[in-house]
C-alpha positions in Angstrom: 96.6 109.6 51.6 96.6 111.6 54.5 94.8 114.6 53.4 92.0 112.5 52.2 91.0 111.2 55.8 87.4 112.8 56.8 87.0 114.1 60.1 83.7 111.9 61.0 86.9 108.7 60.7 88.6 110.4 63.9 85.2 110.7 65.8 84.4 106.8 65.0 87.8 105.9 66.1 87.3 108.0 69.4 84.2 106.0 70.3 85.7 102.7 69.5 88.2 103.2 71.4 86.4 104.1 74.6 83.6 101.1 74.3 85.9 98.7 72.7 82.9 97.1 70.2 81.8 97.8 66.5 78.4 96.7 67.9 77.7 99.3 70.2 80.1 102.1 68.3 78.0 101.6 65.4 74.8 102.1 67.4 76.2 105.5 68.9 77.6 106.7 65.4 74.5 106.0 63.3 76.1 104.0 61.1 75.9 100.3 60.3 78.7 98.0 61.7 79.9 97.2 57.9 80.1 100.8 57.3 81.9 101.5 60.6 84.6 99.1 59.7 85.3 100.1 56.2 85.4 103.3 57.4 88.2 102.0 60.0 89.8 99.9 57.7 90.1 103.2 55.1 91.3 104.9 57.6 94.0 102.4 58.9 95.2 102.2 55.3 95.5 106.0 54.8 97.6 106.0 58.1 99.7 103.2 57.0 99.1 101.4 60.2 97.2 98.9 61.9 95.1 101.1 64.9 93.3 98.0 66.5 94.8 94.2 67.1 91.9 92.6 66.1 93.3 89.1 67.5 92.4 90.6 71.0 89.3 90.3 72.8 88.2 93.1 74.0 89.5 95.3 70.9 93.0 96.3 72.1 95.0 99.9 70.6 98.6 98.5 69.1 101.3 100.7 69.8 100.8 103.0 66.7 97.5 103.3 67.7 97.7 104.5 71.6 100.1 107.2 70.3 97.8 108.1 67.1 94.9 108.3 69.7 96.2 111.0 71.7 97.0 113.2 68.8 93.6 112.4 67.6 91.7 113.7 71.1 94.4 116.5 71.1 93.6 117.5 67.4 89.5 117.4 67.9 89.4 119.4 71.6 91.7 122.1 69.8 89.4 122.2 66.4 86.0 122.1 68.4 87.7 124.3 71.4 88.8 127.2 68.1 85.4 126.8 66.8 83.2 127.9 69.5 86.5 130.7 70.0 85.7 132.1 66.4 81.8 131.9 67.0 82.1 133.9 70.5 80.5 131.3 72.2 79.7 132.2 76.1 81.1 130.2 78.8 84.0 128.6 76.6 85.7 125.9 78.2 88.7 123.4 77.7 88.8 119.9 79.2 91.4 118.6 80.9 91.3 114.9 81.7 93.5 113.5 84.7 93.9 110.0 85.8 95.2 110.1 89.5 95.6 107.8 92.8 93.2 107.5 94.9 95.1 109.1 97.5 96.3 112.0 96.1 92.8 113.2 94.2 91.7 114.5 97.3 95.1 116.5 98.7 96.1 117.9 95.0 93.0 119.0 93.2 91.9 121.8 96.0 95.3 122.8 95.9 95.4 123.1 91.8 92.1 124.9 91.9 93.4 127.5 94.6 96.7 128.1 92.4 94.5 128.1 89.3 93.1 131.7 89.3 90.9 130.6 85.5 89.7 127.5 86.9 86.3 128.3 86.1 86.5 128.1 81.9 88.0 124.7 82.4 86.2 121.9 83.1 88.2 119.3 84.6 87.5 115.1 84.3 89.2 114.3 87.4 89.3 110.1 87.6 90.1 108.2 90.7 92.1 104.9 90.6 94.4 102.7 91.6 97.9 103.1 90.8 98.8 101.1 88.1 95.3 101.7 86.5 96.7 105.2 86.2 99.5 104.0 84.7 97.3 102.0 82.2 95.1 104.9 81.5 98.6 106.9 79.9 99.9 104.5 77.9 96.7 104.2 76.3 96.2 107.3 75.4 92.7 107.2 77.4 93.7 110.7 79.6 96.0 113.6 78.6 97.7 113.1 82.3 98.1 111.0 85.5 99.4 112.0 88.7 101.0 109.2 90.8 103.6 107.7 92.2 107.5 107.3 90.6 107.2 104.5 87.8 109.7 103.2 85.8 108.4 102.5 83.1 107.4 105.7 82.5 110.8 106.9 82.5 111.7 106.9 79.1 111.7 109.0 76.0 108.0 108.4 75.5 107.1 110.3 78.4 107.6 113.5 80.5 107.3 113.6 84.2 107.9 116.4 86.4 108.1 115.5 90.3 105.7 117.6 92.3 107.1 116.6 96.0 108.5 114.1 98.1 106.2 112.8 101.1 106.6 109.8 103.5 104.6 107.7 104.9 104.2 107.5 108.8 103.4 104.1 110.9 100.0 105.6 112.8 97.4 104.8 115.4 94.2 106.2 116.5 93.3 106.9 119.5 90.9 107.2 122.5 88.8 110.0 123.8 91.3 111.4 125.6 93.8 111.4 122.6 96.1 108.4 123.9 97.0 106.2 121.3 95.1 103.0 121.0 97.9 100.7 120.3 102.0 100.7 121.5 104.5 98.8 119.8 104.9 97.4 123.1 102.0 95.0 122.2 102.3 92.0 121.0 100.4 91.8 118.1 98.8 94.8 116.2 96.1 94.6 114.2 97.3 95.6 110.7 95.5 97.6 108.4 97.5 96.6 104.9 97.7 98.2 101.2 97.2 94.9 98.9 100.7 93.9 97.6 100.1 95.2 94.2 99.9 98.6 94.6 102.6 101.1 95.4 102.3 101.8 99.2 101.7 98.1 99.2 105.0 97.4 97.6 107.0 100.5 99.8 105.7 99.1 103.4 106.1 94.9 102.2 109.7 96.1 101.2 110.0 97.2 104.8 108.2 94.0 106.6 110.7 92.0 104.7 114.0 93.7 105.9 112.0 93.5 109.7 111.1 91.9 112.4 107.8 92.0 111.0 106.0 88.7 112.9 104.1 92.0 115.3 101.9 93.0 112.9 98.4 90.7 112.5 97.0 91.6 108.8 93.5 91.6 109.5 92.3 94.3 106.5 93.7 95.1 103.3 92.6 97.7 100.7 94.3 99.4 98.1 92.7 102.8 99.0 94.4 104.9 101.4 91.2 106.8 102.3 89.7 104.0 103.6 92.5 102.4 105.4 92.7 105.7 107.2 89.1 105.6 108.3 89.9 101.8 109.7 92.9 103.7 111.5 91.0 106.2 112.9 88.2 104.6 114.1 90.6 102.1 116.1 90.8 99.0 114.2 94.6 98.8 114.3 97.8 100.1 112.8 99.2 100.9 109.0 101.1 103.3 107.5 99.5 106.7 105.9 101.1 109.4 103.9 101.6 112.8 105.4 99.9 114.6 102.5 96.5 113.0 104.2 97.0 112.8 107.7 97.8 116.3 108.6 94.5 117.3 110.2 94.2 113.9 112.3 97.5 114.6 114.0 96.4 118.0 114.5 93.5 116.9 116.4 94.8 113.9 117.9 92.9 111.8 115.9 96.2 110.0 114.9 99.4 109.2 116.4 102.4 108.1 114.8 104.2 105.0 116.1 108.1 105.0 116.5 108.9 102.5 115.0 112.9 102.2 114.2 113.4 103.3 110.5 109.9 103.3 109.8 109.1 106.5 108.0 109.0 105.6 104.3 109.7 108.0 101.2 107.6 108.2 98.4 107.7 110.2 95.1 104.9 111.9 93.1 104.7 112.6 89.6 102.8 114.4 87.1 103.4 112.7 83.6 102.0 113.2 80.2 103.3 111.5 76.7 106.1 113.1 75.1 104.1 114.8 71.8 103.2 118.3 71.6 99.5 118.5 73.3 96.6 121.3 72.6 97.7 124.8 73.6 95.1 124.4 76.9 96.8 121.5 77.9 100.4 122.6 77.5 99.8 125.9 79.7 98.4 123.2 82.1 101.4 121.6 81.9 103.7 124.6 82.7 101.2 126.0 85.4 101.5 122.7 87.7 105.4 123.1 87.2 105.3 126.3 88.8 103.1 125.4 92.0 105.5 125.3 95.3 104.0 121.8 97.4 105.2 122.2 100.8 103.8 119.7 103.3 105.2 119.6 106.8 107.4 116.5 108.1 106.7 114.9 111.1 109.6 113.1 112.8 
């Protein structure tokens, strides 16, 4: 029965689910393996669901059990968060864990922090990844939210997403000394610097190539961070398309000069989504904080 479960069963089941192995979960709880799966097994049977597919290798969450996770992490940062509350513990401070794309960890998280005027007694675990790992990282319950780009299959009752801003992203070049663009689409062939096909940008600019005359650009580098194709950009080895949100300084400066390409400017969405279940009150005045911050970035056309 549920109000028989012990509260050292939710902390095993947090550690197996971040390493994934009774081996080394037993190890870090103290316990033997055969005690750390009864107590998993008891626990599963209270519940009246299965947490783990065992058929999977590596240990995979079912359904029930990516859900039952995040209530579980919600639950025990709330309980220990109270605690130290009651105790008058110094220094208190709530965690907030984000997954977010690579290239928009580095434009967003300055901007929370200046909107944020209690940033200090939070301590924020900030994780930088591709795209559709921060997908990943949601449905399994591994991070409390993502920011990224519009998804699908996040669009559903399971979910909540609330659109920060609109950005596009601009065919560039860098250029010389004298801040004259190193490449013209008068050129035959421009060296291209390409997201791989996988990842959202990726999928935005191929989409465009294919509806093209796309036999100009030469792919001669492909990354799926944005950071570093930028750096490429700069530094002269060819042509791609950045977001706005990240090149607003290198057009500033001449560093970076767009290319005027016909129809070239590409929209793109960002999101901030979280699972649809009521999270710990830190979290949830998170939530409603980001929903009030005004993003403005400046087009170029």
């Amino acid at each position: 029965m549920i109000q028989n479960i012990e509260l050292k069963w939710l902390y095993d089941l947090l550690t197996l689910e971040k390493h994934r192995s009774f081996t080394l979960t037993a190890d870090l709880r103290h316990i033997s393996q055969s005690s750390l799966s009864r107590r998993i097994q008891t626990l599963e049977k209270s519940l009246g669901f299965d947490i783990f597919d065992r058929n999977t290798s590596p240990l995979q969450l079912t359904e029930e059990g990516k859900l039952f996770i995040l209530h579980v992490r919600n639950l025990l940062s709330d309980f220990e968060y109270n605690i130290d509350k009651i105790k008058g513990t110094s220094e208190i401070r709530s965690k907030i864990s984000i997954a977010s794309a690579h290239s928009l960890s580095g434009y967003l998280f300055p901007q929370i922090l200046k909107n944020l005027k209690n940033y200090k007694e939070k301590t924020f675990h900030v994780e930088a990844i591709d795209v559709n790992q921060t997908v990943d990282y949601l449905k399994n319950g591994t991070c409390d939210f993502i920011i990224s780009f519009y998804d699908h299959t996040l669009m559903n009752s399971n979910f909540l997403c609330h659109k920060l801003f609109s950005a596009k992203l601009y065919l560039v070049t860098g250029t010389n000394v004298s801040g004259i663009p190193k490449f013209s689409l008068e050129d035959k062939n421009l060296p291209f610097m390409s997201y791989t096909d996988e990842s959202y940008m990726g999928k935005q600019v191929s989409e465009f190539l294919q509806q093209h005359q796309s036999h100009q650009f030469d792919t001669n580098f492909v990354s799926s961070m944005s950071m570093l194709l930028q750096d490429m950009i700069r530094s002269g080895y060819g042509v791609g398309w950045l977001p706005d949100y990240s090149i607003q300084s290198d057009l500033k400066n001449n560093r970076l000069s767009i290319l005027p390409l016909k129809d070239a400017v590409l929209p793109v969405d960002i999101y901030l989504y979280r699972h649809n279940t009521r999270l710990n009150t830190e979290l949830e005045n998170f939530w409603h904080f980001i929903k009030l911050i005004d993003w403005e970035i400046n087009s170029h056309q």
